[in-house]
Residue, then its C-alpha position, 0 to 999 in steps of 0.5 A: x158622149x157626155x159634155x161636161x162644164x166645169x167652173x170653179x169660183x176662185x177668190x185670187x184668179x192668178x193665184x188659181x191659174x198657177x195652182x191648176x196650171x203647176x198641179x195638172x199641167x193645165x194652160x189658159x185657152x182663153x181669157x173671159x174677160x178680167x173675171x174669167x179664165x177657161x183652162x184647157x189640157x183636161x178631158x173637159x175645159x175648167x172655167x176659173x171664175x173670180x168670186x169674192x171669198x165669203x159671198x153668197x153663192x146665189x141671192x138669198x143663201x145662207x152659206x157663203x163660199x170659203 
């Protein structure tokens, strides 16, 4: 069986955890700090991970998260 993990950068957390929650019927398995939520209820956990809109993915890329 394949293992999958999956993390989404988001730049509203709460607003995340209601879209993924009312559109998949997903729920919060746990809280990862005040930066992090792991959402249960799919095949795979879904890591929600809180990441400013328009900042670089990794150091020195040149495209940035929209």
């Amino acid at each position: 069986m394949v293992k999958l993990s999956i993390n989404v950068d988001v730049d509203d957390l709460e607003r995340a955890i209601s879209f993924y929650g009312q559109t998949f019927g997903l729920t919060i398995g746990r809280r990862l700090g005040r930066f992090a939520v792991e959402l249960v209820g799919a095949g795979s956990p879904i890591y929600l991970l809180a990441k400013p809109a328009a900042s670089a993915p990794f150091p020195g890329s040149t495209a940035t998260r929209t």
